[in-house]
DSSP file (Angstrom, degrees, kcal/mol; ACC not computed):
  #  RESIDUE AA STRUCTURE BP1 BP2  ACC     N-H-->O    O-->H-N    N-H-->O    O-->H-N    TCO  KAPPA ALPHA  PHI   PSI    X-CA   Y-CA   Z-CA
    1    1 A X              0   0    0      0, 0.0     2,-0.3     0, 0.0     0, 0.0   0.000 360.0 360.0 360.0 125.2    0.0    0.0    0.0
    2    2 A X        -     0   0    0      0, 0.0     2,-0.4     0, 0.0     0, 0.0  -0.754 360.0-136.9 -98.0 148.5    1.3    3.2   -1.0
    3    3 A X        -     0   0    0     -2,-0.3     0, 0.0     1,-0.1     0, 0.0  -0.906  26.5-124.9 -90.9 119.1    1.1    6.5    1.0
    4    4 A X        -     0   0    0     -2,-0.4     2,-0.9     1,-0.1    -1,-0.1  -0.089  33.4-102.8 -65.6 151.4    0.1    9.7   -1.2
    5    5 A X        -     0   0    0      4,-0.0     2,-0.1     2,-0.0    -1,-0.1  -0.723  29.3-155.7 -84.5  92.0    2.5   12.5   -1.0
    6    6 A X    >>  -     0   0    0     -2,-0.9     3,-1.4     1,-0.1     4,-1.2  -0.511  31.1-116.5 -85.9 148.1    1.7   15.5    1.2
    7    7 A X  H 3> S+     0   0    0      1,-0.3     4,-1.0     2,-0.3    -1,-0.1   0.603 116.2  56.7 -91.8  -7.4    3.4   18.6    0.3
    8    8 A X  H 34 S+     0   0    0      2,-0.2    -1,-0.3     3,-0.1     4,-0.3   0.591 108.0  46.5 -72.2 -23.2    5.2   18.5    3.6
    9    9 A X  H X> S+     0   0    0     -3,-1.4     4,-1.6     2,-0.1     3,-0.7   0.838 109.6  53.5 -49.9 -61.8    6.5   15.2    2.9
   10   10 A X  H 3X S+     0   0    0     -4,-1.2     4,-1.5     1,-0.3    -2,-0.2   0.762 117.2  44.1-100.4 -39.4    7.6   16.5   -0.8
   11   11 A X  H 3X S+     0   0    0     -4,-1.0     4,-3.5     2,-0.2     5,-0.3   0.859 107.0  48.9 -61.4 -49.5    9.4   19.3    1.0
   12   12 A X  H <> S+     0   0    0     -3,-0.7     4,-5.4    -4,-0.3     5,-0.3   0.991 112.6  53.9 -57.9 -70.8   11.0   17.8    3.7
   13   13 A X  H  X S+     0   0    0     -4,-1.6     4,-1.1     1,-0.2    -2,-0.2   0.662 112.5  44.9 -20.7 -43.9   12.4   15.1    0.8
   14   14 A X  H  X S+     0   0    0     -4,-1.5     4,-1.3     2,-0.2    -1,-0.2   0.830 108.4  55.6 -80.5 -41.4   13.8   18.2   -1.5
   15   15 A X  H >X S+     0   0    0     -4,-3.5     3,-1.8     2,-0.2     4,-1.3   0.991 109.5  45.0 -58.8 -54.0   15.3   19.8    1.6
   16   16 A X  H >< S+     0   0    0     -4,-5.4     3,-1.3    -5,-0.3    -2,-0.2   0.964 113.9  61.6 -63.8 -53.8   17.6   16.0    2.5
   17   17 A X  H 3< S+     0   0    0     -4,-1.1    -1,-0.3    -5,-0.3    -2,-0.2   0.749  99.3  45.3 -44.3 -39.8   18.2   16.5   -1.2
   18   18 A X  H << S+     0   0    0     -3,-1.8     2,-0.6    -4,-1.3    -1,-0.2   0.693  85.5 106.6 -59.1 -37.5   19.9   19.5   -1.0
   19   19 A X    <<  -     0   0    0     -4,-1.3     2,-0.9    -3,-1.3    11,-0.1  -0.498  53.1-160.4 -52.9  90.7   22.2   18.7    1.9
   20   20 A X        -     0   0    0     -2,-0.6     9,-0.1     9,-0.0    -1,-0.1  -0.645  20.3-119.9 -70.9  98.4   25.4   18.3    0.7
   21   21 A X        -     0   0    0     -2,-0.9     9,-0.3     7,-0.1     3,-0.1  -0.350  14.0-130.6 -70.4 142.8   27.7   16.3    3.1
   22   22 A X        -     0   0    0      7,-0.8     7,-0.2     1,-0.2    -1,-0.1   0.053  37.3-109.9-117.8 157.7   30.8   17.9    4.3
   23   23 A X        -     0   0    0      5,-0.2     6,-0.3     1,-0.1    -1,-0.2  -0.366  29.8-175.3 -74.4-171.3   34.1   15.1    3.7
   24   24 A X    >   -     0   0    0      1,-0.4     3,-0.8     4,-0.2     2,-0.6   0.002  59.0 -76.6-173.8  34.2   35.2   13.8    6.7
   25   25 A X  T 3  S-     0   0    0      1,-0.2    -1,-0.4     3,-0.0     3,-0.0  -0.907 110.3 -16.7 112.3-112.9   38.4   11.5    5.1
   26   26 A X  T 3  S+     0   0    0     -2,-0.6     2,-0.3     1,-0.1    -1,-0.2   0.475 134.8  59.7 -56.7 -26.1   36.6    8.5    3.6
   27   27 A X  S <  S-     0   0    0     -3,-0.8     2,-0.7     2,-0.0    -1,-0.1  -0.992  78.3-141.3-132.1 119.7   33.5    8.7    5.2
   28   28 A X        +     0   0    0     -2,-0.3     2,-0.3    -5,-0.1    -5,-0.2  -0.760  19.5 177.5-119.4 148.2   31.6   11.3    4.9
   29   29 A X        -     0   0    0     -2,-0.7    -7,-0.8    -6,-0.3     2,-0.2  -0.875  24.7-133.2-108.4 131.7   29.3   13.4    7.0
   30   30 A X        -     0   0    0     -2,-0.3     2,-0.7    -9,-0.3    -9,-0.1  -0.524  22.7-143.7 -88.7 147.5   27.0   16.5    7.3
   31   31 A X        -     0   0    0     -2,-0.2    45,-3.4     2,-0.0     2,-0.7  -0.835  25.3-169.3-121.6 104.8   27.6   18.5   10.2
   32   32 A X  E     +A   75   0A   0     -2,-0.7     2,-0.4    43,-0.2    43,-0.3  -0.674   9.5 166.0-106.3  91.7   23.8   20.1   11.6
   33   33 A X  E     -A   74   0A   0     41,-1.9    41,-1.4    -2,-0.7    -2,-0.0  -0.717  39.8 -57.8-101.7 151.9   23.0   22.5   14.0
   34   34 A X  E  >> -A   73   0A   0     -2,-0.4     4,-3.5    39,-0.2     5,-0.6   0.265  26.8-142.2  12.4  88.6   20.6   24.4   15.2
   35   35 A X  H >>5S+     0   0    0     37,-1.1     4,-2.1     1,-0.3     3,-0.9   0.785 114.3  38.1 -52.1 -72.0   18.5   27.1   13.2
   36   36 A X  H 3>5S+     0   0    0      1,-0.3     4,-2.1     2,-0.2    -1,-0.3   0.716 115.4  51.2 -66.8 -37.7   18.5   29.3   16.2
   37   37 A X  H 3>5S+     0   0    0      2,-0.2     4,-0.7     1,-0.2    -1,-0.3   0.930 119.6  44.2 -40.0 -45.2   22.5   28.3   17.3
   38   38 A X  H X<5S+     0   0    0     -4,-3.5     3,-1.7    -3,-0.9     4,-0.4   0.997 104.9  58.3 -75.0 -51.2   23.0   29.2   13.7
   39   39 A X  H >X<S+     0   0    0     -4,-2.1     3,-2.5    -5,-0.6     4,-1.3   0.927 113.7  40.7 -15.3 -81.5   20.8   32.5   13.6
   40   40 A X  H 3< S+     0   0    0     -4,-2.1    -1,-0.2     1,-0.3    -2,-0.2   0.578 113.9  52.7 -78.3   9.0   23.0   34.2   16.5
   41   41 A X  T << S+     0   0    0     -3,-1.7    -1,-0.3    -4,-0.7    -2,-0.2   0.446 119.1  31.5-112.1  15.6   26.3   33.0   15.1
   42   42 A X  T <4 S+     0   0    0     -3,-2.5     2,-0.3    -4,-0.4    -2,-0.2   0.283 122.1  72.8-142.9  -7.0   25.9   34.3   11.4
   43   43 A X  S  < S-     0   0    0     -4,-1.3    -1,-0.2    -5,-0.3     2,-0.2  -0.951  78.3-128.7-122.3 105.6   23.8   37.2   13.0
   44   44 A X    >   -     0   0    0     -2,-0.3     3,-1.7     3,-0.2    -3,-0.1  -0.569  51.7 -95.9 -82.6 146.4   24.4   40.5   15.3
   45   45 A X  T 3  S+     0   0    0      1,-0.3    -1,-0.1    -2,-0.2    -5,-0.0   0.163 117.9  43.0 -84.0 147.9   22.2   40.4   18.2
   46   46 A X  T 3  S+     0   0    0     -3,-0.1     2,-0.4     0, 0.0    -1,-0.3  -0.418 114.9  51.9 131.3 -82.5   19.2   42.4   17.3
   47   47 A X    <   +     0   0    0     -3,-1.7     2,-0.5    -8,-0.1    -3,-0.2  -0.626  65.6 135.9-119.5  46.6   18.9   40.8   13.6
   48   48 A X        -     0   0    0     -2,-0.4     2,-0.1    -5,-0.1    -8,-0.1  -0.817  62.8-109.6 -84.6 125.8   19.0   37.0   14.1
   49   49 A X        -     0   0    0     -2,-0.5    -9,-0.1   -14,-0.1     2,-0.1  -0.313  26.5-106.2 -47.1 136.2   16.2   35.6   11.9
   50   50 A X     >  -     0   0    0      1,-0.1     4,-0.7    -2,-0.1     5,-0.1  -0.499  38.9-116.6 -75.1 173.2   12.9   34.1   13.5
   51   51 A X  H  > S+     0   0    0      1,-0.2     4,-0.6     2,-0.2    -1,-0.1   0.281 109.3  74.7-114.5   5.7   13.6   30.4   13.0
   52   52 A X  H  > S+     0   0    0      2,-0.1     4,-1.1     3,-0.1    -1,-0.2   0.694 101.7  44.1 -81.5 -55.5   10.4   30.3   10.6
   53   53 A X  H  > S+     0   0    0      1,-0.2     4,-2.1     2,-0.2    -2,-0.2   0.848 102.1  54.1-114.9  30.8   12.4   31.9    8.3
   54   54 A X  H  X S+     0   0    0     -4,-0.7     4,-2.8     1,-0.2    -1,-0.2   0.812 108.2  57.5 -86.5 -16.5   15.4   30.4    8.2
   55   55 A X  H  X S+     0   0    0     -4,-0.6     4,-1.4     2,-0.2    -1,-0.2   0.602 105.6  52.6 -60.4 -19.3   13.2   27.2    7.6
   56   56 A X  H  X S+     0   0    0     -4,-1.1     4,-2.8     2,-0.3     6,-0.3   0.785 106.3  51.2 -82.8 -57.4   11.9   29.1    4.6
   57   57 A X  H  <>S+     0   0    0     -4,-2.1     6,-2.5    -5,-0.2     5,-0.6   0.863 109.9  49.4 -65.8 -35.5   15.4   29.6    3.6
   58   58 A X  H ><5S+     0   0    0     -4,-2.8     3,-1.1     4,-0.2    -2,-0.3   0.881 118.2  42.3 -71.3 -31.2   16.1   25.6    4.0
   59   59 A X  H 3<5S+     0   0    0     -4,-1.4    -2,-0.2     1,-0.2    -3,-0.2   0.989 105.6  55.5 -62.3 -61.3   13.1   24.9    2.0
   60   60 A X  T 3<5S-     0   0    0     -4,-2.8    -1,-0.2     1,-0.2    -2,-0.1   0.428 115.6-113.2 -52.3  -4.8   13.3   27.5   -0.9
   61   61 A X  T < 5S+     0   0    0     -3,-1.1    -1,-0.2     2,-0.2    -3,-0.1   0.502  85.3 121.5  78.7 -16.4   17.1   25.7   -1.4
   62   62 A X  S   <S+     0   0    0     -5,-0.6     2,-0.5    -6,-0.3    -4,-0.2   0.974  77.8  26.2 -63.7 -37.6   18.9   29.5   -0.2
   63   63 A X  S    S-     0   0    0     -6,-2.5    -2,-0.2    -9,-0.1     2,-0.1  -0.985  93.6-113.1-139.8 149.8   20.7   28.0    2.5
   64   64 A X        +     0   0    0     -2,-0.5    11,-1.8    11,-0.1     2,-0.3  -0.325  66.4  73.7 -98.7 115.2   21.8   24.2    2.9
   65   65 A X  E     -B   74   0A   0    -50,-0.3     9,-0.2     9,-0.2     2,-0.2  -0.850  64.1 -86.8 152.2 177.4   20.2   21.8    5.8
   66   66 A X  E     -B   73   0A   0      7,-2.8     7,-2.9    -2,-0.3     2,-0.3  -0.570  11.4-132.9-107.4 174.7   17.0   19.8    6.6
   67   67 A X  E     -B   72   0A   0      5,-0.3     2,-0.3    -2,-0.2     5,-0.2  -0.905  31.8-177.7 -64.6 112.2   13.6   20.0    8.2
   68   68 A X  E >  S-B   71   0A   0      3,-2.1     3,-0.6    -2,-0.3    -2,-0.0  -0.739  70.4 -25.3-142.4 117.1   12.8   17.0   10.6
   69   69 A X  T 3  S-     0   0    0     -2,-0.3     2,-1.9     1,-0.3     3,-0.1   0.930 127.5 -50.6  87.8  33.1    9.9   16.4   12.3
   70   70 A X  T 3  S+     0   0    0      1,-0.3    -1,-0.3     0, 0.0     0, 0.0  -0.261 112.6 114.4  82.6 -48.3    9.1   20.5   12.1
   71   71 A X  E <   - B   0  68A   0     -2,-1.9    -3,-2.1    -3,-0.6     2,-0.5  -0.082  66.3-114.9 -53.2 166.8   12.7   21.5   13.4
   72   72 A X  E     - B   0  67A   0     -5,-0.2   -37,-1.1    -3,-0.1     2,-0.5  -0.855  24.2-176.4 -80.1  99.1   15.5   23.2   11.7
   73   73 A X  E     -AB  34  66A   0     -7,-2.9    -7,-2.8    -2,-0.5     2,-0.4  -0.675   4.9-169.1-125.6  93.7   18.5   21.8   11.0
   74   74 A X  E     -AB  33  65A   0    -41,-1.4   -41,-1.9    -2,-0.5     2,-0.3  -0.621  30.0-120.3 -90.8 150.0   21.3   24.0    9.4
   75   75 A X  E >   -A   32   0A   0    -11,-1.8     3,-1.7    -2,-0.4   -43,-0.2  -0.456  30.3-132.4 -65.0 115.0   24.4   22.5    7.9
   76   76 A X  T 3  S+     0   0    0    -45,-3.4    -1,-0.2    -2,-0.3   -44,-0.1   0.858 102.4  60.7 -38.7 -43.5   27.2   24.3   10.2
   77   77 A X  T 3  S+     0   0    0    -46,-0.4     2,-0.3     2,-0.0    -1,-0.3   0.149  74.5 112.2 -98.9  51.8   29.3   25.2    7.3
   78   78 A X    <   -     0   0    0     -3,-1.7     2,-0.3   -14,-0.1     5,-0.1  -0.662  49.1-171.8 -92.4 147.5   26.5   27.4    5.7
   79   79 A X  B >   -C   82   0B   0      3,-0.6     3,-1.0    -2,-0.3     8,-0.1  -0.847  23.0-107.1-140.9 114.4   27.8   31.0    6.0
   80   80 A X  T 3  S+     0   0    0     -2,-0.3     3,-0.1     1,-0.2   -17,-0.0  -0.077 101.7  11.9 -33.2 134.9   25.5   34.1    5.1
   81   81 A X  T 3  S+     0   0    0      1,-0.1     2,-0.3     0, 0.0    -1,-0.2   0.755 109.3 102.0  73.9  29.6   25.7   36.2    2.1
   82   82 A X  B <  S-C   79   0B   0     -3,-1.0    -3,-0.6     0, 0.0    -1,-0.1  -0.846  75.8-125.7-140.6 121.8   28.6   32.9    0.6
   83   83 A X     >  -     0   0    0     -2,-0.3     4,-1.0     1,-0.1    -4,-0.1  -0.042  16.8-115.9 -63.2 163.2   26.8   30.8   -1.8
   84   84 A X  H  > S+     0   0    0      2,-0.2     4,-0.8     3,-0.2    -1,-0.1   0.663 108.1  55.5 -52.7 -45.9   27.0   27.3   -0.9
   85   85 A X  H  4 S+     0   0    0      2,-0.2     4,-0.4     1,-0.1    -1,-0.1   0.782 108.6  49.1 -48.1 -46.8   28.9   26.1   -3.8
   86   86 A X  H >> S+     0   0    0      1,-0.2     4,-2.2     2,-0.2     3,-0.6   0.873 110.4  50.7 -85.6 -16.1   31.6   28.4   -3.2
   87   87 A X  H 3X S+     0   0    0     -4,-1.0     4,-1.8     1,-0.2    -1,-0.2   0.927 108.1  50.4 -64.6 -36.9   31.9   27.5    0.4
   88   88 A X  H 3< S+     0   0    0     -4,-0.8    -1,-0.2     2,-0.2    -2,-0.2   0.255 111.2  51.5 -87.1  -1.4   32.0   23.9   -0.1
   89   89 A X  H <> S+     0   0    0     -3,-0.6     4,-2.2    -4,-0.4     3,-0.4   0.779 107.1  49.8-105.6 -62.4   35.0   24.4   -2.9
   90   90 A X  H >X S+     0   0    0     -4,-2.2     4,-1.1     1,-0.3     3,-0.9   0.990 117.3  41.9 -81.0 -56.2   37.4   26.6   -0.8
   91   91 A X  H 3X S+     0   0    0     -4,-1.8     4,-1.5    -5,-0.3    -1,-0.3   0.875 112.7  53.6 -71.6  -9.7   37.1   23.9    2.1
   92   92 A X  H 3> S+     0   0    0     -3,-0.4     4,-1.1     1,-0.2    -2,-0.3   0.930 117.3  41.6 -71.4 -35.7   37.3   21.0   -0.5
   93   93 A X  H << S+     0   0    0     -4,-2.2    -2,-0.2    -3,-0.9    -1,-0.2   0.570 111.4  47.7 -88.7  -5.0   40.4   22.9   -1.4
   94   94 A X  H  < S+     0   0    0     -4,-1.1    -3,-0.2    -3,-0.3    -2,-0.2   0.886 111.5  64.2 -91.9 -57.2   41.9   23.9    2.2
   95   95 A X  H  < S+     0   0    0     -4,-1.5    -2,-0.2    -5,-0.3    -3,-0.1   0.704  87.3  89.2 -21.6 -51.6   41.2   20.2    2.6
   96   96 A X     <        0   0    0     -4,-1.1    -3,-0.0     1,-0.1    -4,-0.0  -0.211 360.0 360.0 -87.6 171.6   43.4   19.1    0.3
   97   97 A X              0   0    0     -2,-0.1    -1,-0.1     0, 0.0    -2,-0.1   0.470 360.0 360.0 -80.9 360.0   47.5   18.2    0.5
């Protein structure tokens, strides 16, 4: 029996798509924190995002991390206003020997 596809399911699904995992030698791993941890660390106090829309921004694909279960979960080495692509190239390249 199959379950139909609620557009909160369809969402969630595109967000884990998005998640690019960070290397970690062989094995690799995404590293997740906190919408709100991430809010005040990317943010001066004052002008942290409500955590509704940094969830907005993990759906809509602007910034890298899941949804589960209604929490937030951004990928640590998201940094505001640096695309995602080029963050993930300069540590794949600091990475390397």
């Amino acid at each position: 029996m199959t379950v139909p596809a609620t557009a909160a399911r369809l969402a969630r699904i595109k967000s884990v798509s998005r998640l690019q995992p960070a290397s970690s030698g062989d094995m690799t791993v995404a590293k997740l924190m906190k919408a709100s941890q991430w809010g005040k660390r990317e943010f001066v106090a004052g002008s942290v995002p409500d955590n509704r829309t940094i969830k907005r921004w993990v759906e809509n694909g602007l910034l890298k991390g899941r949804v589960v279960d209604g929490m937030v979960w951004v990928c640590s080495s998201e940094q505001w206003g640096v695309d995602s692509m080029i963050s993930e190239r300069v540590r794949t390249l600091m990475q390397e020997d």
